[in-house]
Every structure is written in structure tokens, then in C-alpha cells.
SEFI-385262 format. One line per field, with one value per residue (C-alpha): residue number from 1; residue in one letter; x, y, z. Coordinates in steps of 0.25 Angstrom, whole numbers, plus 5000, padded with zeros to 4 digits. Layout:
// SEFI-385262
vovo	c(NUM/...)
roke	c(a/...)
c1	c(X/...)
c2	c(Y/...)
c3	c(Z/...)
//
This chain:
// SEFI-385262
vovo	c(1/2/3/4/5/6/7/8/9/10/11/12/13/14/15/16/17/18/19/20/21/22/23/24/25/26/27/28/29/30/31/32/33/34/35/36/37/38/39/40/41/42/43/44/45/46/47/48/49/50/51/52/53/54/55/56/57/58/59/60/61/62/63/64/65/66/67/68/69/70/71/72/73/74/75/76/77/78/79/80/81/82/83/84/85/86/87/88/89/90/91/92/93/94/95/96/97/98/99/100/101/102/103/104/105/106/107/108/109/110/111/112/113/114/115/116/117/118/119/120/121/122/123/124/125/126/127/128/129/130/131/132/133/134/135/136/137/138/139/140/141/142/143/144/145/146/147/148/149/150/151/152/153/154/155/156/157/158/159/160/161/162/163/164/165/166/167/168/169/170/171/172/173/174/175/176/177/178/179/180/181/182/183/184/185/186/187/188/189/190/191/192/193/194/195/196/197/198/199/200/201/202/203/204/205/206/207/208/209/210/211/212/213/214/215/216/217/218/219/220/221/222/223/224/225/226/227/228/229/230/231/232/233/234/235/236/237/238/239/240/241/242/243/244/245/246/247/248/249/250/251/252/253/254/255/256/257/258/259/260/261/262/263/264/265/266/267/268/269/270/271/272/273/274/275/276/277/278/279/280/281/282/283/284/285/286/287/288/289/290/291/292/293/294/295/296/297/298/299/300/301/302/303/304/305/306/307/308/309/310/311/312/313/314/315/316/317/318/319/320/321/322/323/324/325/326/327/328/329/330/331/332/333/334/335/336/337/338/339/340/341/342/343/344/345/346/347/348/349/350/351/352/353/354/355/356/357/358/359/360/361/362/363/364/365/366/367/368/369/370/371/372/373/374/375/376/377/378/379/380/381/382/383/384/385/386/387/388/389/390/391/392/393/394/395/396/397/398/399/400/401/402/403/404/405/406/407/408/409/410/411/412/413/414/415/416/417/418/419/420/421/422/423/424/425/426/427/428/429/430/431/432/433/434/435/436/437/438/439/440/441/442/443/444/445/446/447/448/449/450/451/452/453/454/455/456/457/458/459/460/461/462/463/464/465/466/467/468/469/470)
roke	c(x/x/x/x/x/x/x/x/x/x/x/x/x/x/x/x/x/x/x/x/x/x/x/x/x/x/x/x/x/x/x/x/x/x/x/x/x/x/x/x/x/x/x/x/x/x/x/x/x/x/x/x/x/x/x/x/x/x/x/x/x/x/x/x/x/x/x/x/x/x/x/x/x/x/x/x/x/x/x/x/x/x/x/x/x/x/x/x/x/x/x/x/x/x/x/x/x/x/x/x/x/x/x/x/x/x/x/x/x/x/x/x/x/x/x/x/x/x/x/x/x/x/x/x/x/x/x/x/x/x/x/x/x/x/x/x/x/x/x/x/x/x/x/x/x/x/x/x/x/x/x/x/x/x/x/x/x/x/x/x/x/x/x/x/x/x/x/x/x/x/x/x/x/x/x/x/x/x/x/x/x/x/x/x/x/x/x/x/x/x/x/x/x/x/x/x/x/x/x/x/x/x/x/x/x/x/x/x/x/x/x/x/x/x/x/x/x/x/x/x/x/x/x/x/x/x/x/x/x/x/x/x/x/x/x/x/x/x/x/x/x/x/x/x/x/x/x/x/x/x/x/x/x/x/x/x/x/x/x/x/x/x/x/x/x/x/x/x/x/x/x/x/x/x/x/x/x/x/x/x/x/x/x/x/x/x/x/x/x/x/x/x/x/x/x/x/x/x/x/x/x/x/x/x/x/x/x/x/x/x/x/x/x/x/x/x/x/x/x/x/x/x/x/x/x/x/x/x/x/x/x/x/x/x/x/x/x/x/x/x/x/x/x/x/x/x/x/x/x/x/x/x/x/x/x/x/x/x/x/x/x/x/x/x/x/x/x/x/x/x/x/x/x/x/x/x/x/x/x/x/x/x/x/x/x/x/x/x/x/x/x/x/x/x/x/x/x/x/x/x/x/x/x/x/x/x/x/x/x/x/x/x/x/x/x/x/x/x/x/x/x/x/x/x/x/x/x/x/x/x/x/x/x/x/x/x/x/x/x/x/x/x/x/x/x/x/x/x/x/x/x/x/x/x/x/x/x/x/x/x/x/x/x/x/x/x/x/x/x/x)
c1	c(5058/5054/5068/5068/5071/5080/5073/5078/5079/5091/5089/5092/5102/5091/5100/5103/5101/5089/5079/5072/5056/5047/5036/5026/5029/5025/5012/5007/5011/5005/4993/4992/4993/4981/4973/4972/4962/4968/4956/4953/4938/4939/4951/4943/4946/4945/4958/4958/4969/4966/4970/4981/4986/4986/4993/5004/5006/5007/5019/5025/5025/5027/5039/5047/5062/5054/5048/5061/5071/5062/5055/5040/5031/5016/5011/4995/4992/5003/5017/5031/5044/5057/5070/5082/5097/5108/5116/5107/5107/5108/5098/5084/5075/5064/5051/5043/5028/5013/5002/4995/4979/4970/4959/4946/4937/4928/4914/4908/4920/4927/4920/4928/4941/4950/4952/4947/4952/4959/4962/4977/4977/4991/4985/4992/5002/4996/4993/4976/4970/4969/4980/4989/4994/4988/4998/4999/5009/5019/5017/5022/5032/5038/5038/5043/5054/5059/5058/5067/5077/5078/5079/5090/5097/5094/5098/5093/5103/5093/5080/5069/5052/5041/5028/5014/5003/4989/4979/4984/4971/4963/4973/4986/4986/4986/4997/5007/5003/5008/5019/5022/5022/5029/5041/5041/5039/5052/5059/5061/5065/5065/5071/5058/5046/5039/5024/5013/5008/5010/5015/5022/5012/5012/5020/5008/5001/5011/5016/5028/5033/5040/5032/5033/5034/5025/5032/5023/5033/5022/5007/4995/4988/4975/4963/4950/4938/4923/4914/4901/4889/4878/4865/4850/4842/4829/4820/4824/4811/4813/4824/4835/4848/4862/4860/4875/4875/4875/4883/4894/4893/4896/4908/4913/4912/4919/4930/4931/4928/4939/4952/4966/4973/4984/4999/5010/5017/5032/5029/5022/5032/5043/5032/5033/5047/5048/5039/5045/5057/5049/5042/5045/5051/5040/5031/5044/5047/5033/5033/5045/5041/5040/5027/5020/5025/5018/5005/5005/5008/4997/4986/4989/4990/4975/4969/4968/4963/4974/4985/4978/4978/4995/4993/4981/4974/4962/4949/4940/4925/4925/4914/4899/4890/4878/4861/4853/4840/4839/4829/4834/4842/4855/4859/4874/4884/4898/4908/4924/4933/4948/4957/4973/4982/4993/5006/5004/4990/4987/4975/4972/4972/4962/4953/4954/4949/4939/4933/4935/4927/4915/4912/4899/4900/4890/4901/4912/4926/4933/4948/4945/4957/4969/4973/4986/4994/5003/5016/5027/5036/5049/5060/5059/5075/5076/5086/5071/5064/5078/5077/5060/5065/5076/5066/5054/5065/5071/5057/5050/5060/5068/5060/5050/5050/5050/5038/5038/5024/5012/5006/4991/4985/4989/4999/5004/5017/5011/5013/5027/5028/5037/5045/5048/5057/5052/5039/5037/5024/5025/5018/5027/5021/5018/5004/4996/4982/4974/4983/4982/4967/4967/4972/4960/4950/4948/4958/4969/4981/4996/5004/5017/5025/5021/5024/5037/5040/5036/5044/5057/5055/5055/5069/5073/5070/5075/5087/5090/5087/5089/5093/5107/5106/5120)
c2	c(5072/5062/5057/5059/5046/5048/5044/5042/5058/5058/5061/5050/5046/5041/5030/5033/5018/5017/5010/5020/5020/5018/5026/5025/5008/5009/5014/5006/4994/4998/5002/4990/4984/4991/4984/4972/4972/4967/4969/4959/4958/4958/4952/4937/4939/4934/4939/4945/4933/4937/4953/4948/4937/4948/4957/4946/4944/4957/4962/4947/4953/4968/4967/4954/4958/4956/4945/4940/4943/4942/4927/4930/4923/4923/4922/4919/4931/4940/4941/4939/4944/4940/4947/4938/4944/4934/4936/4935/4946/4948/4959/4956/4956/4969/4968/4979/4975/4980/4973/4969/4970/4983/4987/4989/5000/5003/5001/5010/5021/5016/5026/5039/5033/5042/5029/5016/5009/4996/5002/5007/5019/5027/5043/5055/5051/5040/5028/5024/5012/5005/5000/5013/5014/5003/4997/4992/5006/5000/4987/4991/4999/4988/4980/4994/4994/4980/4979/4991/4987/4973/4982/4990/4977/4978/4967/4964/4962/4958/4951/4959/4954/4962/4958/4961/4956/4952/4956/4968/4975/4964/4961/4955/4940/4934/4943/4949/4940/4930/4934/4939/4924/4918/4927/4925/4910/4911/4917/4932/4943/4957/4969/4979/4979/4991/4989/5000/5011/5026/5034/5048/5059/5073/5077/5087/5074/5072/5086/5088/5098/5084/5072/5060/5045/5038/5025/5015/5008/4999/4997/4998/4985/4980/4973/4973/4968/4964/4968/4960/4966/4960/4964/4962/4961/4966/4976/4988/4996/4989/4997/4989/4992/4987/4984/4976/4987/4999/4988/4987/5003/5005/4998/5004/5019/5014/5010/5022/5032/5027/5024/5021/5033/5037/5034/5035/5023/5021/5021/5033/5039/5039/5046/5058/5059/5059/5070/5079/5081/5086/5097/5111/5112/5114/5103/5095/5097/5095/5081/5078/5081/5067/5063/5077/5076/5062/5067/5079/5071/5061/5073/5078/5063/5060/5073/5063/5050/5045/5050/5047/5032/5035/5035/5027/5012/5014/5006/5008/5001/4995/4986/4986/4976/4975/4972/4968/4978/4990/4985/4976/4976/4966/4956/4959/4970/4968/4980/4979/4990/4989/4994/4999/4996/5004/4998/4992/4989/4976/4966/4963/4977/4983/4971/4975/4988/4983/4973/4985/4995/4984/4980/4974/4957/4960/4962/4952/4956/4949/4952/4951/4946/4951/4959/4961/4972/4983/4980/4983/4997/4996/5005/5019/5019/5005/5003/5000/5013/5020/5014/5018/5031/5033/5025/5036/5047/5042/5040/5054/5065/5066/5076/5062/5061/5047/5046/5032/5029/5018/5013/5013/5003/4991/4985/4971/4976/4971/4956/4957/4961/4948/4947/4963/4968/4983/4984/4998/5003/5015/5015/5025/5035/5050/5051/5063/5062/5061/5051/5043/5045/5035/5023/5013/5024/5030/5035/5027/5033/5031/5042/5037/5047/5038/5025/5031/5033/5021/5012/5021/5021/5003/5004/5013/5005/4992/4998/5003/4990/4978/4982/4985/4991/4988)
c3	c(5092/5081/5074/5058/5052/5039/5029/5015/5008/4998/4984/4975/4964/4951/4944/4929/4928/4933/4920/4912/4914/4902/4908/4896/4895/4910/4911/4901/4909/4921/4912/4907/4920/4927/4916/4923/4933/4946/4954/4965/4967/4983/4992/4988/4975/4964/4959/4947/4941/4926/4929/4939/4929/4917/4925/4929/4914/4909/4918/4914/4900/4904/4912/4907/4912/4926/4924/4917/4929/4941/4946/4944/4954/4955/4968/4966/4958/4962/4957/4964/4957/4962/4956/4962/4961/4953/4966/4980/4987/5003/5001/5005/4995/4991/4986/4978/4978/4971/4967/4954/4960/4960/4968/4958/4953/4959/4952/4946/4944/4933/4926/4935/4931/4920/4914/4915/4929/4922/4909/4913/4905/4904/4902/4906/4912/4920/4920/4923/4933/4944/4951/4944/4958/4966/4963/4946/4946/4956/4950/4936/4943/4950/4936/4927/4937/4937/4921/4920/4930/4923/4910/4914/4920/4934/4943/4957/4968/4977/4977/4973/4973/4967/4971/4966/4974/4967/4977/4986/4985/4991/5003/4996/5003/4991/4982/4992/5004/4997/4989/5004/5010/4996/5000/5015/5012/5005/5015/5009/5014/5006/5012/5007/4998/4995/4990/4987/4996/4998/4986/4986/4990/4990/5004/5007/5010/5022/5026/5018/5005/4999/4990/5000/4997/5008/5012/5018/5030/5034/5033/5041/5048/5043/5048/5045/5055/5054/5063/5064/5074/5074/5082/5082/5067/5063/5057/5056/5058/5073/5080/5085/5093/5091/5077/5071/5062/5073/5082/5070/5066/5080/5082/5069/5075/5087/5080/5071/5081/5091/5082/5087/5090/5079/5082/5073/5070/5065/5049/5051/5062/5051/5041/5051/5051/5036/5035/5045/5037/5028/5035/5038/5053/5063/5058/5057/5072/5076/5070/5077/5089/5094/5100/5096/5082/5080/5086/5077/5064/5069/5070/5056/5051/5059/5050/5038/5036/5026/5035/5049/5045/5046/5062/5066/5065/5057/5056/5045/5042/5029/5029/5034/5030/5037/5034/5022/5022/5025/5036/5043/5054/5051/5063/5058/5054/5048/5047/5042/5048/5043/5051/5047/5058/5063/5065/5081/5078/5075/5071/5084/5091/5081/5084/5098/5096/5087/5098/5107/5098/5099/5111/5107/5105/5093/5085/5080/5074/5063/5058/5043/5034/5030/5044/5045/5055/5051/5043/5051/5048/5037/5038/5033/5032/5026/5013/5006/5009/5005/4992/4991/4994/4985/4974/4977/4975/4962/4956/4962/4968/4978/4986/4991/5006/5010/5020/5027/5034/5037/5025/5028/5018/5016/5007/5001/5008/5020/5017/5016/5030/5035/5020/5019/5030/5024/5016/5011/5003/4994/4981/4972/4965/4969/4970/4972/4982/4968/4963/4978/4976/4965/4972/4971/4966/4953/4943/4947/4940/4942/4934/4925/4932/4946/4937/4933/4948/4953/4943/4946/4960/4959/4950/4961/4974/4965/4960/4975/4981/4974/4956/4951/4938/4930)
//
């Protein structure tokens, strides 16, 4: 029988001190923040320093309390934030974390947007643009929060950082990865960050009557590799075999056609327990039932693509890149597959398979940059997660299901690994399948309802963690 770990389910007591929200004040900042165009051209840059050195001003003079009471450091383009109690504190640090770049528009569709991409409308009880959710909402949450806990007097009893990387959409080396080595170098220690991930979804999404706050515990390992294949050239009105494009295509449906077989792994172990107390008896039982219970929730889980990548290592073609004319025969073929590493996996085991998969010295590999293995696992019980927990409830019901799992993307959070003894990702809002939909895509649109809950649930984990309000 699979135990039930206890996660945290009480309702919550909502401070009467906790700082009033001016909603309407809000938007408009994060409006007016979404109108600078923090888009990196590609992970060589350039960077956009103009947009990410208006950005950097505009929340100087937006939020001045902060920048008043907290040491402000920019690291190359991002910012550091370090607010120090008067008295130290035998507490280890926390860290709340998001990031000031955007992922572009697309070309060519800025006409299907509602309103324009980079023009930070507020309509309808929403505010407009890219990097609404990804992630200028928790951005200006995390500064709402601050400003209105400095506001109502709020003092830190322990050290609290806030760090908004620049480049998070084109790999974070240079933003949190640095920040990252800035802290370490100083010998810092903080007991849990919590950067973006998973919102609150509908619980029909997982199984369960209840809304559920999906908890990222630890992320996904990442590599990607190039093939290169190369074979003979030529006309191609002259047959010829073994061409590098038919070599490199077949490799690619080897690999795609004989993936890893799914296993549930710890995070994602702890997911199933808190779904189980959710669910009527006899589907409750069955998913306790040990080693039964895991395969069944693993064959449910494989019947989608999003949730299958919960249980299995994935590899995905990204790139191919081969031939000039249409007739003539290229002497070499280039393909990228990235793969997204369950915890156990590593770097080196995937390009083990891959070499496996070949096995035909026409083709080379190469471990492109940035690979990285998967993060290790943070407590689901932790004082840290406690306080997420009572922060989501305070700021969106009490009925929210705290769901702990694998975070299958990747995140700045990852950085932090040897500076963060828990590193949680949770971005939070409660967002619907359209709203989710939007995320780097057209329309993208962050409700003021969801702003509203953001910033409480930030006073709440602050207030809970490391603030007394006199």
C-alpha cells in the first residue's frame, strides 16, 4: 500500500493586518511594464539593454520604499535585491525570483492579437501583452508586495533576496546564473526560493472535484545534441544510397520509435499521493495499491502528451538543416534533438543511447551548450512549502489541493541548485486551459483578479516566512 504523506490542508487565518491592494494602481504598473520590449533576439544576443535599462528605471521610480529599504545590485543586466534585518538572524535566508525578458511575437501575427503585443493595455478586467504571465505579472507582484509591506511597516527578521534575471528565455547564464554564482561566491545560503512554473489548474485536469495548485519540487534535465551524417553527393536524377539526409532521418526514428520506458519518480510519486486524497474510494484504493497503483497512474498519465512527459525522458527533433537545391544531393546533414531528462538520467546516459541509436560512424554527436541534469527533489513538507501553501489558500480558497510534482520545463530555479536547499516553481495564478494557451502565443493576458492573487500570495509567503508587521 503506498503511504499518504500529509501534506499541508488546514484552512488558513487571513491577517487583518495584511496591507490593502490597490488593484487599479497595479495594472497600470504592470501595463506600463510589458511596454518595454525585453525581447532577446537569440540566446547570442544582443541584449535589448535600452528596454531592459527602461525597465530597471521604471520600477526605481515605481516602487521607491523598495528601493529605499532594500540594497539594490545590478548584476550585468539583471537586478539583485537584498533586504537585511537591523538584528541578524539564525534563519537562513529565502529568495522569491522572476525575470524581466520576454519571448517575441512572432511575425506576422501581431495583427490576431486583441490588443497590441507591447502596448500593455488594461481592458476588461485584464491587463494585455506579452510577458502578462511570463513572467512581468510575478515580477510586479513581487514589487506590489514588497512596496505595501514597507508601507504598512513591515520589518524583516530575516534576510530576504528578490532576483529577476534578464535573459531567462534564451538560457539564464548570464541573469540568474550569475546572480546564482554572486551569492555562492559569498557564501549564502537561503532556506527556499520559489521561481515561476505551474499555476493553479482546474482539478479535472488531474482527476480530482477540487482546483489544485501544481507545485514544481524539481525540474527536468536538459540536453540537446547534433547529429551530423554525412554520405555520398551528387545529382540527384542519379540514384544514390545512403544519402546524410536518409542516414540522419533514420537515426531520428530510432530514437523516437524506441523511447525510454516511463517510471515514476519521487516528485512525481508525491503527486499521486496528493491526488488520492482527493478521490472517491475505489480509484483511491487502486492508486495505492503499491506497484499496481503506479502502473495504473502511469498508463492514464502516457494517454497524453503533456502529462506523459511526467514519467518518461523525452527526445524531441528540433533542428534539421540540410541541402541547398532542390537537386542536388547534400554530402551532409545536421539535426538537433533535445532531450528533457528524468531525475536518474543524466547527460551521459542519453548520449549513450543516442551513440546506441546510431550505429553508423557516418554520423558524429555533439553536446550542444547549456546541458545540465535534473535538479534535485525539495521537500513537500518543508516549513517553505507550508507557507506556499498557506499563501495560495489566503490568496485563492482554502478548497486548493496542494499537488507537488516534476516541473517539465526549465526554469532559472535551476541555478540555485547548490545556493537553495529547496527551490520551489509555482507561478501564482489560477488559469484556465485558454488562459495557459497563451503562454508565448497570441493574446497573452493576465486577469487583475490573478494579479490581485499573486501579490497576496507574496505578502503572505513574506509575512509567514521572513516580515513582522507592527
Amino acid at each position: 500500500m503506498l503511504p499518504i504523506t500529509s501534506f499541508p490542508s488546514a484552512g488558513v487565518q487571513r491577517s487583518p493586518t495584511a496591507p490593502a491592494i490597490n488593484l487599479s494602481t497595479a495594472a497600470e504598473h504592470l501595463g506600463a511594464m510589458i511596454r518595454f520590449k525585453t525581447v532577446w533576439p537569440g540566446p547570442q544576443g544582443p541584449a535589448p539593454s535600452a528596454e531592459l535599462a527602461g525597465l530597471r528605471d521604471y520600477v526605481a521610480k515605481t516602487y521607491p520604499l523598495v528601493h529605499k529599504a532594500l540594497v539594490v545590485e545590478q548584476v550585468g543586466d539583471s537586478l539583485l535585491y537584498t533586504w537585511s534585518p537591523t538584528t541578524p538572524s539564525r534563519k537562513d535566508p529565502i529568495l522569491l525570483m522572476s525575470h524581466l525578458d520576454v519571448v517575441p511575437v512572432e511575425p506576422g501575427t501581431e495583427g490576431n492579437w486583441k490588443h497590441p503585443p507591447f502596448g500593455g493595455v488594461v481592458a476588461d478586467g485584464k491587463v494585455y501583452g506579452r510577458g502578462a504571465i511570463d513572467t512581468k505579472g510575478t515580477l510586479c507582484a513581487i514589487l506590489e508586495a514588497l512596496e505595501g509591506l514597507l508601507a504598512a511597516g513591515g520589518e524583516p527578521t530575516r534576510t530576504v533576496y528578490v532576483a529577476f534575471g534578464a535573459d531567462e528565455e534564451v538560457n539564464g547564464t548570464g541573469g540568474a546564473g550569475r546572480i546564482a554564482k554572486t551569492l555562492k561566491a559569498r557564501g549564502i545560503k537561503v532556506e527556499f526560493a520559489i521561481d515561476e512554473g505551474t499555476p493553479i489548474i482546474d482539478g479535472d485536469r488531474v482527476g480530482i472535484p477540487k482546483r489544485a495548485a501544481i507545485i514544481g519540487l524539481g525540474e527536468k534535465g536538459y540536453v540537446s545534441v547534433e547529429l551530423t551524417a554525412t554520405g555520398p553527393a551528387g545529382h540527384s536524377s542519379i540514384p544514390v544510397p545512403n544519402t546524410a539526409i536518409e542516414v540522419v532521418s533514420r537515426v531520428i526514428t530510432r530514437l523516437q520509435t524506441n523511447q525510454p520506458s516511463p517510471r515514476v519518480t519521487e516528485p512525481v510519486r508525491y503527486m499521486l499521493q496528493a491526488i488520492a486524497k482527493e478521490m472517491p474510494l475505489a480509484k483511491r484504493l487502486a492508486l495505492q495499491a503499491g506497484k499496481l497503483g503506479e502502473w495504473l497512474f502511469t498508463r492514464e498519465l502516457m494517454k497524453n502528451a503533456a502529462t506523459s512527459a511526467l514519467v518518461r525522458t523525452i527526445s524531441t527533433p528540433t533542428i534539421i538543416n540540410a541541402g541547398v537545391k532542390d537537386n542536388v544531393v547534400p554530402e551532409a546533414a545536421k539535426a538537433v534533438i533535445n532531450f528533457r531528462m528524468l531525475p536518474g538520467d543524466t547527460v551521459d546516459s542519453v548520449i549513450a543511447r543516442v551513440k546506441e541509436a546510431i550505429g553508423d560512424d557516418k554520423v558524429s554527436v555533439a553536446v550542444m551548450d547549456n546541458a545540465h541534469g535534473a535538479s534535485p527533489v525539495s521537500s513537500p513538507t518543508s516549513s517553505g512549502f507550508v507557507a506556499m501553501a498557506t499563501a495560495i489558500r489566503a490568496a485563492f480558497g482554502d478548497d486548493v489541493v496542494m499537488v507537488p510534482t516534476l516541473a517539465v520545463g526549465a526554469t532559472d530555479a535551476r541555478y540555485f541548485d547548490e545556493v537553495a536547499t529547496d527551490a520551489y516553481r509555482f507561478s501564482p495564478y489560477h488559469l484556465d486551459a485558454e488562459d495557459i494557451g497563451t503562454i508565448h502565443a497570441t493574446n497573452e493576458k493576465l486577469s487583475v483578479r490573478n494579479l490581485e492573487g499573486a501579490i497576496r500570495f507574496f505578502q503572505t509567503v513574506l509575512t509567514e516566512t521572513a516580515v513582522l508587521l507592527r
